[in-house]
N, CA, C and O atoms as a Tinker XYZ file with bonds, in Angstrom:
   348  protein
     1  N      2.689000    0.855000    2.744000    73     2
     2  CA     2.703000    1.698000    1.565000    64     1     3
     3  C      1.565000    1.276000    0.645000    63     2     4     5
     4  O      1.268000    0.082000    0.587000    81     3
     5  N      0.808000    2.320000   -0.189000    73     3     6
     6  CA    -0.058000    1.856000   -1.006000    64     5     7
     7  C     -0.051000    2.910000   -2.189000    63     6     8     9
     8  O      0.730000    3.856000   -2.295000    81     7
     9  N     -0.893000    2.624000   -2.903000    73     7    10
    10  CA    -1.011000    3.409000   -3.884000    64     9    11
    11  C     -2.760000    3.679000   -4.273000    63    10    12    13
    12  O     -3.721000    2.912000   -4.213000    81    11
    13  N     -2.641000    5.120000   -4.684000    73    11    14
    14  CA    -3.830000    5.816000   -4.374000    64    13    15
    15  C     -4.488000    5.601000   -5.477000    63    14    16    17
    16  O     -4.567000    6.698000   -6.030000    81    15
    17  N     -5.242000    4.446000   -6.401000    73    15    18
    18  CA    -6.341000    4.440000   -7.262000    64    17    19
    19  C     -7.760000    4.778000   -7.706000    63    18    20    21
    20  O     -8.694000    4.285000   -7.073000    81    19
    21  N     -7.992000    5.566000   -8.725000    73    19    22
    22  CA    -9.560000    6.078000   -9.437000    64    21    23
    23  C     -9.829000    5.279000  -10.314000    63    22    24    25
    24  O     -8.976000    4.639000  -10.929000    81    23
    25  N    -11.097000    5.200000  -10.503000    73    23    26
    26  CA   -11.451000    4.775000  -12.072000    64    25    27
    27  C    -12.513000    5.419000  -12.279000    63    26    28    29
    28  O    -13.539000    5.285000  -11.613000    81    27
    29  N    -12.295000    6.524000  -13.656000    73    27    30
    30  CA   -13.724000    7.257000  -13.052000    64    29    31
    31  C    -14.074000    6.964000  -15.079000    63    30    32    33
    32  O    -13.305000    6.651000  -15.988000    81    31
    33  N    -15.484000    7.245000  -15.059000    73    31    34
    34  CA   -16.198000    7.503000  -16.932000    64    33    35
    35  C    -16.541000    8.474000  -16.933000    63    34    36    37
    36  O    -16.344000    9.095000  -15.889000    81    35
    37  N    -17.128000    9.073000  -17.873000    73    35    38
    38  CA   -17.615000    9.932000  -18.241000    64    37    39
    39  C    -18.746000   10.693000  -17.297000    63    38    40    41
    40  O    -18.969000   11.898000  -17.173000    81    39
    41  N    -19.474000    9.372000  -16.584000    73    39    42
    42  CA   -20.776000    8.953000  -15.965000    64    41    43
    43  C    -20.501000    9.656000  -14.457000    63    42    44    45
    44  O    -21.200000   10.586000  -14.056000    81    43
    45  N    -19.290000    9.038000  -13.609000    73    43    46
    46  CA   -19.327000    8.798000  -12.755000    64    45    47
    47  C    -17.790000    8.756000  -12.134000    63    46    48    49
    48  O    -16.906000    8.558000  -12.968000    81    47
    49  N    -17.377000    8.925000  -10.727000    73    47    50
    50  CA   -16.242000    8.214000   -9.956000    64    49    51
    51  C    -16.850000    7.025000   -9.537000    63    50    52    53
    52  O    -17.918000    7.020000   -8.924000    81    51
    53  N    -15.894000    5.489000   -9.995000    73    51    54
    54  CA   -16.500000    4.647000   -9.793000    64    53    55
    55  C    -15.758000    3.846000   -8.643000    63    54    56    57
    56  O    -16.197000    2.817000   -8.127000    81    55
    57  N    -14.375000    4.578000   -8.269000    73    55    58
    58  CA   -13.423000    3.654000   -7.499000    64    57    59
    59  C    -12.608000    4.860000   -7.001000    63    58    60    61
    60  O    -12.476000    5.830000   -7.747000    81    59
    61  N    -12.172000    4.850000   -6.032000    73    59    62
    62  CA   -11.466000    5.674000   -5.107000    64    61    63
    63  C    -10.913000    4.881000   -3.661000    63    62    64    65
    64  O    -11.562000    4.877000   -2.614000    81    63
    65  N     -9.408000    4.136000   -3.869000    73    63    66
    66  CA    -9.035000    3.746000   -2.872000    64    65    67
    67  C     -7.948000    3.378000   -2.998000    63    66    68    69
    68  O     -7.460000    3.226000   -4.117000    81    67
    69  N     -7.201000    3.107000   -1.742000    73    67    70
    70  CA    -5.981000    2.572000   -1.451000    64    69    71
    71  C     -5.333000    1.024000   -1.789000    63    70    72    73
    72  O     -5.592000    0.160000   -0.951000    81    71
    73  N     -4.538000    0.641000   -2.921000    73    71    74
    74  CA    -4.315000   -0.543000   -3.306000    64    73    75
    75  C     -3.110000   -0.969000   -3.316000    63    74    76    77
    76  O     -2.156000   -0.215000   -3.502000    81    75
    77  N     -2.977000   -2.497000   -3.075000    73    75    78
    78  CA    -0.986000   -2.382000   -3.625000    64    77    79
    79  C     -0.573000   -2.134000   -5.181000    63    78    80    81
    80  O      0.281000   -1.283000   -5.428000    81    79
    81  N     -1.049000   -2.719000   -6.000000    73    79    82
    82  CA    -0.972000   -2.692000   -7.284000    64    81    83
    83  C     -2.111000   -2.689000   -8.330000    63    82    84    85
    84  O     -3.186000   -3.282000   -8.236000    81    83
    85  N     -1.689000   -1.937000   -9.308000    73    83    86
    86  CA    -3.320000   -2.274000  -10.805000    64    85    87
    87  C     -2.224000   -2.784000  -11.798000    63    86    88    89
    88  O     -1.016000   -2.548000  -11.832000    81    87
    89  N     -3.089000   -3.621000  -12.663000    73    87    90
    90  CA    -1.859000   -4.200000  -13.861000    64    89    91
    91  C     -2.995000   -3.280000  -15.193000    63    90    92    93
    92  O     -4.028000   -3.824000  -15.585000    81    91
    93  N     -2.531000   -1.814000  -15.741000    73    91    94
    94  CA    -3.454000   -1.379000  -16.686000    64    93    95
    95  C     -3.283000   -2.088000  -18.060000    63    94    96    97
    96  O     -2.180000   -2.523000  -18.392000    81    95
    97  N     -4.618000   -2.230000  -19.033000    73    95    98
    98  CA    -4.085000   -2.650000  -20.534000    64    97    99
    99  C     -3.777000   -2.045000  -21.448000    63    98   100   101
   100  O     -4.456000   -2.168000  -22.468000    81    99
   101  N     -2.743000   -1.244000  -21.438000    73    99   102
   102  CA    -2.201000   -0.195000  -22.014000    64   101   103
   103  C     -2.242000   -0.629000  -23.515000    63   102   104   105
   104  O     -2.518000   -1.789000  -23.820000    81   103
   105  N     -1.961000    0.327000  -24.439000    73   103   106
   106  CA    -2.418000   -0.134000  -26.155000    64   105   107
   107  C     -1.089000   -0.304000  -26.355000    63   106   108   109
   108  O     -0.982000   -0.582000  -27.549000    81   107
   109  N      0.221000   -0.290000  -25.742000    73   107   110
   110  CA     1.367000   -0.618000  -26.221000    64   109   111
   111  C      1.598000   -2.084000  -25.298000    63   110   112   113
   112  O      2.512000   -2.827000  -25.657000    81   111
   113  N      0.969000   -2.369000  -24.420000    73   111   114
   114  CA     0.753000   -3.903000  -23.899000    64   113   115
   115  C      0.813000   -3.192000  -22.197000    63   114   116   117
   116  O      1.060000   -2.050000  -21.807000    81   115
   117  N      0.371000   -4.795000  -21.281000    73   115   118
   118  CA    -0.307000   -4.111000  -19.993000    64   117   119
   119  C      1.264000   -3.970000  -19.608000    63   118   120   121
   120  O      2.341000   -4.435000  -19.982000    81   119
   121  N      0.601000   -2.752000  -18.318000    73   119   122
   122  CA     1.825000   -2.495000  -17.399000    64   121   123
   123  C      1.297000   -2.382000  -16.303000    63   122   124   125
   124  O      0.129000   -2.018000  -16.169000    81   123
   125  N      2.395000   -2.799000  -14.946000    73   123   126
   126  CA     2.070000   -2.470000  -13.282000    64   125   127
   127  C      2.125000   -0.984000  -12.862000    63   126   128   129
   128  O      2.788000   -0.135000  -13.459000    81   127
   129  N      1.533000   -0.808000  -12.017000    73   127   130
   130  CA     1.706000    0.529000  -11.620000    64   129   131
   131  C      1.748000    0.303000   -9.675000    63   130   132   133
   132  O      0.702000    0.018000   -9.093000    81   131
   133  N      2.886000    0.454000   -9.007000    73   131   134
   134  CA     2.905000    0.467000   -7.908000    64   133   135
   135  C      2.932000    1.540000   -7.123000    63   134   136   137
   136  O      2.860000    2.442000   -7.958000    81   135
   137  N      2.984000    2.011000   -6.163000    73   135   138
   138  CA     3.377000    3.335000   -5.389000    64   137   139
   139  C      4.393000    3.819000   -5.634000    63   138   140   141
   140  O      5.297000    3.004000   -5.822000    81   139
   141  N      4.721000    5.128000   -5.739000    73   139   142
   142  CA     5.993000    5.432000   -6.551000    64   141   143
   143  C      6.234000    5.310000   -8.045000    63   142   144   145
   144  O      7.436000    5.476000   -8.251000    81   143
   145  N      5.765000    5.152000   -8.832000    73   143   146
   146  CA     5.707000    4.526000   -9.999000    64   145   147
   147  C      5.981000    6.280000  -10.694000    63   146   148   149
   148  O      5.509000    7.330000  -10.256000    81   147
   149  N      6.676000    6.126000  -11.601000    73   147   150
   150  CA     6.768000    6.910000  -12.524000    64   149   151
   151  C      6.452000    7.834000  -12.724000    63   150   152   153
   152  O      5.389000    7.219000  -12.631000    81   151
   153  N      6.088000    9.384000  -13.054000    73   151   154
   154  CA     4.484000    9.530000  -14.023000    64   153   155
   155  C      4.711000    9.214000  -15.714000    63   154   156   157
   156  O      5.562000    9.084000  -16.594000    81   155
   157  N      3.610000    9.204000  -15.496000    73   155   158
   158  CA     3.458000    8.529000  -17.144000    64   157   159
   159  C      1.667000    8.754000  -17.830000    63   158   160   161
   160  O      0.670000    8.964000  -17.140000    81   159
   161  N      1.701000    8.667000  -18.858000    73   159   162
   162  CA     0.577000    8.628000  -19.441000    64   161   163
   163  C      0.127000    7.967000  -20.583000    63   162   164   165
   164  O      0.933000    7.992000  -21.513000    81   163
   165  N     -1.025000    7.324000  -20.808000    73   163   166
   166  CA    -1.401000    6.061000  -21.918000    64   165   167
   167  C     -2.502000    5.903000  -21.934000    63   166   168   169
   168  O     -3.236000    6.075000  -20.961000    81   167
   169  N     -2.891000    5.502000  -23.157000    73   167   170
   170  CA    -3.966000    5.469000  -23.752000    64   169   171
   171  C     -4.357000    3.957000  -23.647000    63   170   172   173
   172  O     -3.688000    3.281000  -24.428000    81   171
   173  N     -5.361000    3.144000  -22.810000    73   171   174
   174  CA    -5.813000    2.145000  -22.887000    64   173   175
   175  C     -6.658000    1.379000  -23.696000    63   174   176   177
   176  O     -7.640000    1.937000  -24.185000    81   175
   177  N     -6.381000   -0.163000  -23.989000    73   175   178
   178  CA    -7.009000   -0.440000  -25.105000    64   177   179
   179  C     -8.241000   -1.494000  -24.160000    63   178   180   181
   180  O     -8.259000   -1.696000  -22.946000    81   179
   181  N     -9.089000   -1.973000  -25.114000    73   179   182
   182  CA   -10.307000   -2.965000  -24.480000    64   181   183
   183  C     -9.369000   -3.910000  -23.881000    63   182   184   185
   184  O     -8.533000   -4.505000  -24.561000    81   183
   185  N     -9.499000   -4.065000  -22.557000    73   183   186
   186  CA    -9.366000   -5.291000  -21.875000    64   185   187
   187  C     -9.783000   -4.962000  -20.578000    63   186   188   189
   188  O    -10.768000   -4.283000  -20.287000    81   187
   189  N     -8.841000   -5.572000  -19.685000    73   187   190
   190  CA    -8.814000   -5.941000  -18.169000    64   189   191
   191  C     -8.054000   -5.155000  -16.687000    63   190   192   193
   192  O     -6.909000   -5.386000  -16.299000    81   191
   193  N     -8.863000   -4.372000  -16.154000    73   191   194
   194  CA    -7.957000   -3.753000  -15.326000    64   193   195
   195  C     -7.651000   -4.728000  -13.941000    63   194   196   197
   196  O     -8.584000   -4.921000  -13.162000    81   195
   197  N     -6.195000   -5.381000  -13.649000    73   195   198
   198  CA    -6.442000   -6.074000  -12.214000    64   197   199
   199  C     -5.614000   -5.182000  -11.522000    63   198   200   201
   200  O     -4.496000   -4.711000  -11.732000    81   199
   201  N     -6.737000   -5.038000  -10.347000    73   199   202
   202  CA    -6.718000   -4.611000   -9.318000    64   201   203
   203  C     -5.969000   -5.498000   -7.960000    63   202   204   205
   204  O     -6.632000   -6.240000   -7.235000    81   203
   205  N     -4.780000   -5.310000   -7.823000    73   203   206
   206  CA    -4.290000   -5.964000   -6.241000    64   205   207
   207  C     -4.515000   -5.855000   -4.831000    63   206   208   209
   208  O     -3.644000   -5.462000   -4.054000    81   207
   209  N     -5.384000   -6.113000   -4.572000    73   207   210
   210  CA    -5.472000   -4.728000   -2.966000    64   209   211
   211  C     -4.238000   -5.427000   -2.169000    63   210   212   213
   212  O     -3.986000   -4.787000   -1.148000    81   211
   213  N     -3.598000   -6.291000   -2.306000    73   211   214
   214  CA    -2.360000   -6.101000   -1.100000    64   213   215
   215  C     -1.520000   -7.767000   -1.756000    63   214   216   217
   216  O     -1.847000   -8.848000   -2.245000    81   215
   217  N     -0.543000   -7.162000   -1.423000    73   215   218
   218  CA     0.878000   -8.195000   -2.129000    64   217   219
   219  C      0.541000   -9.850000   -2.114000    63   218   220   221
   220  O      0.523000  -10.502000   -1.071000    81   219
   221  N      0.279000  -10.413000   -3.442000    73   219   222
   222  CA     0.047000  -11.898000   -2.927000    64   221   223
   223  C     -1.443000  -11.622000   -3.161000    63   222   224   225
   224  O     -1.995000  -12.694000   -3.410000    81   223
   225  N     -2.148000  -10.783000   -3.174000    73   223   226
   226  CA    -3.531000  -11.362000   -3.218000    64   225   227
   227  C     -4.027000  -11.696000   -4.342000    63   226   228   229
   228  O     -3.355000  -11.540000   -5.362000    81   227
   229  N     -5.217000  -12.188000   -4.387000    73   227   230
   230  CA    -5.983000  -12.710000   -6.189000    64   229   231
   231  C     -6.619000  -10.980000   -6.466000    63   230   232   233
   232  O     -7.287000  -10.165000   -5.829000    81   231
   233  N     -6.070000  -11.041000   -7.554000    73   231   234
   234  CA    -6.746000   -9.911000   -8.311000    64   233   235
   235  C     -8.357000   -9.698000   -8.507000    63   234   236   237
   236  O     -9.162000  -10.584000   -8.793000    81   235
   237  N     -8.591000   -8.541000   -8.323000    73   235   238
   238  CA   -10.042000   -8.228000   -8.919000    64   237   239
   239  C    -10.136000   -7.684000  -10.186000    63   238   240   241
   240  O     -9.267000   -6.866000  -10.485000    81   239
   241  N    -11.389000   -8.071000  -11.383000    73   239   242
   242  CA   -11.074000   -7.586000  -12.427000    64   241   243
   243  C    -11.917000   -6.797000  -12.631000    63   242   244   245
   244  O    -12.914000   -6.803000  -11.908000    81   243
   245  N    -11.784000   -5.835000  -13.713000    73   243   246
   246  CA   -12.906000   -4.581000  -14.064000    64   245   247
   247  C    -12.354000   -4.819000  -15.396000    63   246   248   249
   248  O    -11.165000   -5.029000  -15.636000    81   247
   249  N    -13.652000   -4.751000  -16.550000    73   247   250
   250  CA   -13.367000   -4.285000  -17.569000    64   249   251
   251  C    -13.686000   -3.699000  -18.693000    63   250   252   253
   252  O    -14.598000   -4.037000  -19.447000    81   251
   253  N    -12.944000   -2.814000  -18.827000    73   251   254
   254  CA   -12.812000   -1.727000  -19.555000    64   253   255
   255  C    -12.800000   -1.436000  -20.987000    63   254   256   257
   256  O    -12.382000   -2.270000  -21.791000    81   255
   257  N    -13.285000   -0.172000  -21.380000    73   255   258
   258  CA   -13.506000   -0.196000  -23.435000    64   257   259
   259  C    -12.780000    1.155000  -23.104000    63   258   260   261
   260  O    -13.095000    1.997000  -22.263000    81   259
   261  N    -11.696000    1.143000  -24.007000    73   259   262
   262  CA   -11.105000    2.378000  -24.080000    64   261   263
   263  C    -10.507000    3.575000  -22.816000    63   262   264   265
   264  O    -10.877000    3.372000  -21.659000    81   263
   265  N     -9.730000    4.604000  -23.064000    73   263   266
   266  CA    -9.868000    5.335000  -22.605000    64   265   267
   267  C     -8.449000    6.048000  -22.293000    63   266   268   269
   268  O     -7.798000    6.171000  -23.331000    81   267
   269  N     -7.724000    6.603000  -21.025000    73   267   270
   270  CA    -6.580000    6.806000  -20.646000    64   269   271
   271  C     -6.217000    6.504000  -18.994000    63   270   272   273
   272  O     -6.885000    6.674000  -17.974000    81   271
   273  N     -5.039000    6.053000  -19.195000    73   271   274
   274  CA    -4.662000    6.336000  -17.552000    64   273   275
   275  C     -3.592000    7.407000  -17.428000    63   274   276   277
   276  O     -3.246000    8.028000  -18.434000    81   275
   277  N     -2.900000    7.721000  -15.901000    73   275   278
   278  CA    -2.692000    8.687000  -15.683000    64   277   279
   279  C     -1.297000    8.172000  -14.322000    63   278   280   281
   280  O     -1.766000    7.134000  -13.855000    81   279
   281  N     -0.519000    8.329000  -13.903000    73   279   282
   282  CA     0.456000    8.069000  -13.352000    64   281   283
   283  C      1.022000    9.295000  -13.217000    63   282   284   285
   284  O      1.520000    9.918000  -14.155000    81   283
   285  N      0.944000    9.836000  -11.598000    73   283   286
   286  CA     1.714000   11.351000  -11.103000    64   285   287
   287  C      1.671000   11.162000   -9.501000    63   286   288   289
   288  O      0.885000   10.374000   -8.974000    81   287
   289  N      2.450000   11.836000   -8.880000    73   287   290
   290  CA     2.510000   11.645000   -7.904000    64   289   291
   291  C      1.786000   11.297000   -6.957000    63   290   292   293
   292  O      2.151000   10.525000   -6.070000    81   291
   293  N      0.046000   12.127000   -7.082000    73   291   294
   294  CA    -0.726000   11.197000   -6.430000    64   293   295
   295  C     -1.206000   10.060000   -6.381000    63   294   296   297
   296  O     -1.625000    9.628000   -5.306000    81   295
   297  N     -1.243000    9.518000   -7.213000    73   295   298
   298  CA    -1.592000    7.986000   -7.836000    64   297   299
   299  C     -1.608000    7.733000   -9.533000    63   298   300   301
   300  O     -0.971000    8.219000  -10.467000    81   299
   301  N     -2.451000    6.931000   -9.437000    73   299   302
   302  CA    -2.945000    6.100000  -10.493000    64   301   303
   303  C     -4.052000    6.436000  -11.145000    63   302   304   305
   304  O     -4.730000    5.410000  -11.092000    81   303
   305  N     -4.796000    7.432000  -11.867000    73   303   306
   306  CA    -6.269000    7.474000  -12.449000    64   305   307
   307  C     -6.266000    6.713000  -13.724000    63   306   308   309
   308  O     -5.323000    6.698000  -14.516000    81   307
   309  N     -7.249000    6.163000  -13.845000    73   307   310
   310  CA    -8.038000    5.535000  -14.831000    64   309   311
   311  C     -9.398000    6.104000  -15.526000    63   310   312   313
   312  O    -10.523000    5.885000  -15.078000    81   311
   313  N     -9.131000    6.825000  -16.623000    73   311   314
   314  CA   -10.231000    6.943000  -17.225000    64   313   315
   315  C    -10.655000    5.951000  -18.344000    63   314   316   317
   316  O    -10.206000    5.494000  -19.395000    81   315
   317  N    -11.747000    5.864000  -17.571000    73   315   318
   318  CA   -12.771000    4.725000  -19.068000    64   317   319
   319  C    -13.353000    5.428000  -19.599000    63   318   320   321
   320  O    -13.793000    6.456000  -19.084000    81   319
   321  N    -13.576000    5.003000  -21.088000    73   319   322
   322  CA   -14.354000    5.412000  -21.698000    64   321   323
   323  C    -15.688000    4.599000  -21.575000    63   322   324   325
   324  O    -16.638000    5.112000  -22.165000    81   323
   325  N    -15.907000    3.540000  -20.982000    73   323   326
   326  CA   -17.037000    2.767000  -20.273000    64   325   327
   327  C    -16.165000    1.289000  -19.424000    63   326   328   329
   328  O    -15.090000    0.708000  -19.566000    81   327
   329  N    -17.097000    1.195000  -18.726000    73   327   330
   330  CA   -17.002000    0.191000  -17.523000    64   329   331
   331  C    -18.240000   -0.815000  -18.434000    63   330   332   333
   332  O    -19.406000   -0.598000  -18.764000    81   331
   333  N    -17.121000   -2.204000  -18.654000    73   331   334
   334  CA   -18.960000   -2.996000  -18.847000    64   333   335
   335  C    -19.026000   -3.895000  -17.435000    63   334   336   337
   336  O    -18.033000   -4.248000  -16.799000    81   335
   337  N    -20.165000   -4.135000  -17.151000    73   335   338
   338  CA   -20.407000   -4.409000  -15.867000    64   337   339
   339  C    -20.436000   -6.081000  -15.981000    63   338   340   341
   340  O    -21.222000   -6.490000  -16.836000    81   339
   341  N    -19.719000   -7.071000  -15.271000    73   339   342
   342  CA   -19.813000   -8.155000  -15.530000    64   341   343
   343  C    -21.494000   -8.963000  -14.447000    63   342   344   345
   344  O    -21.781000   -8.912000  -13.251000    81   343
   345  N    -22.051000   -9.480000  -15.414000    73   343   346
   346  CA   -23.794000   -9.892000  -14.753000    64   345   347
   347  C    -23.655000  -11.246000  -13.778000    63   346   348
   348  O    -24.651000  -11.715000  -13.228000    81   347
């Protein structure tokens, strides 16, 4: 089982794939989003999106300034309002 994740900006689709879990930084504090998950919708504040690709693994981080996510049956979207790119 997985769950179907985007992260797209203004700019661009920057992520399109199959993951176990994202932990988003929602402006009411972070939340998991697994397969099956809810729908739901929220407005994200500056922080950290981790990315799980499979149960037990070390997270990958992306992070993010603003924006919304999105929780519906197909997955998980993430809109940023920018991606800063870590150098």
């Amino acid at each position: 089982m997985a769950l179907h994740f985007e992260l797209v900006t203004p700019e661009k689709l920057l992520r399109s794939e199959e993951v176990h879990m994202v932990v988003v930084p929602g402006t009411e504090g972070d939340f998991g989003v697994l397969e099956r998950h809810a729908p739901v919708m929220s407005t994200i504040r500056d922080g950290e999106v981790k990315i799980f690709a499979s149960a037990g693994a070390t997270p990958e981080t992306v992070r993010v300034e603003g924006g919304f996510a999105e929780v519906n049956a197909e997955g998980l979207t993430i809109l940023a309002e920018k991606v800063v790119e870590e150098n």
